[in-house]
N, CA, C and O of each residue as an XYZ file, in Angstrom:
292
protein
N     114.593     81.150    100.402
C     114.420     81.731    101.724
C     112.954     81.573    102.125
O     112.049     81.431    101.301
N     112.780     81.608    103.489
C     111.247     81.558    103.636
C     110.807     82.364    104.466
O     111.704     82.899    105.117
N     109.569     82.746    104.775
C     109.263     83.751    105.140
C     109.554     83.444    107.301
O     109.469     84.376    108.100
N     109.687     82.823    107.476
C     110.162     82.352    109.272
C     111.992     82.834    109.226
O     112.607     83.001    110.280
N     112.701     83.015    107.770
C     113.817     83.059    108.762
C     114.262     85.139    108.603
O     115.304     85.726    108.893
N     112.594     85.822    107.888
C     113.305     87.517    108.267
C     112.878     87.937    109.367
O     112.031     87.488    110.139
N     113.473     88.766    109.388
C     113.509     89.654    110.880
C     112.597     90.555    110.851
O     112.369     91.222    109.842
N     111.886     90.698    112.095
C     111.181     92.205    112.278
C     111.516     93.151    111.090
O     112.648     93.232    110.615
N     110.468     93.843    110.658
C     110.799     94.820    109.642
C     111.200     95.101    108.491
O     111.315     96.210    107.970
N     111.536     93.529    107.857
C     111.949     92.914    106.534
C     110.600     92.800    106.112
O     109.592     92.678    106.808
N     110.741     92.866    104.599
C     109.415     92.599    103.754
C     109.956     91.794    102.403
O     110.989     92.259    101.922
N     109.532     90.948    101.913
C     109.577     90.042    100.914
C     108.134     89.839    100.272
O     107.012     89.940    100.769
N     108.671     89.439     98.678
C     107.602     88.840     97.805
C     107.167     87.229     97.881
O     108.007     86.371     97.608
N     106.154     86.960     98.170
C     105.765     85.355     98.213
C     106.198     84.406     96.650
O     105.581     84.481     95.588
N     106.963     83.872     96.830
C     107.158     83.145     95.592
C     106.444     81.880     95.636
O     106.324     81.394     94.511
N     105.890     81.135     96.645
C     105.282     79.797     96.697
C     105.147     79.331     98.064
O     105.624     79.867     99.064
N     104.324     78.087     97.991
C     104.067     77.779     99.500
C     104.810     76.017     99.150
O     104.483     75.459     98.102
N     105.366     75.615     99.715
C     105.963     74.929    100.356
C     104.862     73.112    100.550
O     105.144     71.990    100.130
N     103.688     73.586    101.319
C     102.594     72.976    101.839
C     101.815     72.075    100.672
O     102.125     72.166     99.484
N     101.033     71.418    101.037
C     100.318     70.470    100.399
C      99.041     70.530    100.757
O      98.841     70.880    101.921
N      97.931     70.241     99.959
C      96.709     69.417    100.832
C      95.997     70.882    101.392
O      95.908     71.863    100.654
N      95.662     70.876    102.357
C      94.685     71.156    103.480
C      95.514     72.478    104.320
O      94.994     73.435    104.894
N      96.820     72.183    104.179
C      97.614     73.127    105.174
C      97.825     74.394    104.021
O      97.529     75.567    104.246
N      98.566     73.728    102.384
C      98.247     75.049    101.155
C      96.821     75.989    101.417
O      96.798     77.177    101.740
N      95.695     75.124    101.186
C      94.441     75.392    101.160
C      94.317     76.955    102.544
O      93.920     78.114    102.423
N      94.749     76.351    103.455
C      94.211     77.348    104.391
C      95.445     78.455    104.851
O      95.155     79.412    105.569
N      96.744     78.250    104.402
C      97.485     79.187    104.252
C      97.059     80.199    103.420
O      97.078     81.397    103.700
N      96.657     79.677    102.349
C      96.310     80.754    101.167
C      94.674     81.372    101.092
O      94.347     82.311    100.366
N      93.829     80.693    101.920
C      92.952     81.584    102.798
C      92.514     82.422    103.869
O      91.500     82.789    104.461
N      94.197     82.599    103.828
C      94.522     83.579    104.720
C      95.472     84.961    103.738
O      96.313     85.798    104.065
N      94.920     84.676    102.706
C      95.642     85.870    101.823
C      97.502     85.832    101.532
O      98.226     86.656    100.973
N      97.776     84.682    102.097
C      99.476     84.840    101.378
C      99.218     83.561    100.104
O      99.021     82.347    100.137
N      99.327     84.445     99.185
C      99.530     83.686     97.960
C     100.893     84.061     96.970
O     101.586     85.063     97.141
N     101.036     83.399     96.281
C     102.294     83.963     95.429
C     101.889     84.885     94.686
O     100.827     84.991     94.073
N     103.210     85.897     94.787
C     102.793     87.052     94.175
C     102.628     88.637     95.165
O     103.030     89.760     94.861
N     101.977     88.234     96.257
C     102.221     88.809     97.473
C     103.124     89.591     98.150
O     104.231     89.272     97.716
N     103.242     90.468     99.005
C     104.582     91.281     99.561
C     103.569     90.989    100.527
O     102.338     91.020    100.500
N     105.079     90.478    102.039
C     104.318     90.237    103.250
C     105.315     91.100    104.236
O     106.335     90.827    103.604
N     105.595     91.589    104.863
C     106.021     91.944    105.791
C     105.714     91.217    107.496
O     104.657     91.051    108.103
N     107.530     90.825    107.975
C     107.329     90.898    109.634
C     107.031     91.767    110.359
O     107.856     92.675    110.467
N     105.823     91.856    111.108
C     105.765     92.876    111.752
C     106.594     92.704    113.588
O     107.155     93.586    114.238
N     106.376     91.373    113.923
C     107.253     91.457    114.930
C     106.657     89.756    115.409
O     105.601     89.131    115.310
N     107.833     89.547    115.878
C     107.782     88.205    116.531
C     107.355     87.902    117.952
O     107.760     88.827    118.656
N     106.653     86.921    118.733
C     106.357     86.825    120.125
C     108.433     86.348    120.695
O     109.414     85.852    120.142
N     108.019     87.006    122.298
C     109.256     86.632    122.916
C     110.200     85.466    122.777
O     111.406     85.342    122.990
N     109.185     84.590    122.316
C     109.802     83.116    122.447
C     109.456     82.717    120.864
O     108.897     81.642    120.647
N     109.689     83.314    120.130
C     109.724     83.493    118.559
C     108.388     82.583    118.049
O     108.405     82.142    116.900
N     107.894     82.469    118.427
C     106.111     81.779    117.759
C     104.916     82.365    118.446
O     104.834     82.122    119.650
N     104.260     82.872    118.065
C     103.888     82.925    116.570
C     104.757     83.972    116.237
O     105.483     84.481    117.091
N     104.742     84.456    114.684
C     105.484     85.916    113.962
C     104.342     86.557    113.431
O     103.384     86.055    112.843
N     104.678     88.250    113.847
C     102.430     88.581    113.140
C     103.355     88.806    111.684
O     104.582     88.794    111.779
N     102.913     88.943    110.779
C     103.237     89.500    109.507
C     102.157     90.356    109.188
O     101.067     89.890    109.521
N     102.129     91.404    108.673
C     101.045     92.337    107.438
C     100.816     91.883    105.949
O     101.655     92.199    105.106
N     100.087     91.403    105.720
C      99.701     91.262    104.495
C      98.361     91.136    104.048
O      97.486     90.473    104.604
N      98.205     92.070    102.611
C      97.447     92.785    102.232
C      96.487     93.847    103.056
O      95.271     93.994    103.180
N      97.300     94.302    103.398
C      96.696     95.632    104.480
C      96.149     95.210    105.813
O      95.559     96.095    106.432
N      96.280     93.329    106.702
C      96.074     93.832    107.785
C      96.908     92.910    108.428
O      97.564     92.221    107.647
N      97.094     92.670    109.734
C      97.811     92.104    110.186
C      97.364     90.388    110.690
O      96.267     90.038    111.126
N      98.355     89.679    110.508
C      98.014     87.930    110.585
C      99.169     87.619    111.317
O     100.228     88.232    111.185
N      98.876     86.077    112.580
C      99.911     85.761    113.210
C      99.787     84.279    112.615
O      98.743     83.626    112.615
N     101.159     83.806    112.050
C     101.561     82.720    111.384
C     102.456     81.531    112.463
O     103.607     81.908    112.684
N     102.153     80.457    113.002
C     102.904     79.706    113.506
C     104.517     79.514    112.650
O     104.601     79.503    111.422
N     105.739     79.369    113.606
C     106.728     79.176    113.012
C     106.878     78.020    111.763
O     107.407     78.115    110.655
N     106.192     76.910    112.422
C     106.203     75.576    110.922
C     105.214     76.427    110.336
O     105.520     76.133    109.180
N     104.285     77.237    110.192
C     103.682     77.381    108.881
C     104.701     78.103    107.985
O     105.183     77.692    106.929
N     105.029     79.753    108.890
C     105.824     80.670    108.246
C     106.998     79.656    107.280
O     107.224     79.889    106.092
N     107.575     78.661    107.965
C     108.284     77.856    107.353
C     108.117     77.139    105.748
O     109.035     76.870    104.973
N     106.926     76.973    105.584
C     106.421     76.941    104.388
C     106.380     77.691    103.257
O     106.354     77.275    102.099
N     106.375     78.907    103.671
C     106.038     80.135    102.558
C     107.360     80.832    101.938
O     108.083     81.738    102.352
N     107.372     80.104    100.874
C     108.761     80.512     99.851
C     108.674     82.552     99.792
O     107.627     83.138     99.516
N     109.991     83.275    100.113
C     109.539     84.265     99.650
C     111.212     84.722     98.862
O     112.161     83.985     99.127
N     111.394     85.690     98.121
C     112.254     86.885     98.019
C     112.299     88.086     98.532
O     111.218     88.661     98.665
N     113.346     88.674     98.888
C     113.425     89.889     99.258
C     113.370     91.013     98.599
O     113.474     92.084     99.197
């Protein structure tokens, strides 16, 4: 599952990123790394960006990124 297809108010553990290169690199300097619990906090009208919470503050993730980020529930 990845973290683009939960809904508002779902929270999952990061199991891996997906990404390669330059796009890993700066996903994960943005604090989602594996290992992680991220929560949706809510999606824009037209579903991109999605903000998520993780590690105590809030981040807005483009849909192809969110798409990347392996998580569990």
């Amino acid at each position: 599952m990845t973290l683009k297809e939960l809904k508002p108010g779902q929270r999952g553990k990061v199991t891996g990123l997906g990404a390669e290169g330059a796009m890993k690199r700066r996903i994960m300097d943005m604090g989602v790394t594996p290992g992680v619990e991220i929560q949706v906090v809510k999606t824009a009208p037209l579903g991109d960006p999605v903000e998520v919470r993780v590690r105590g503050y809030e981040l807005s993730l483009r849909k192809d990124e969110a798409a990347l980020v392996n998580i569990e529930l």
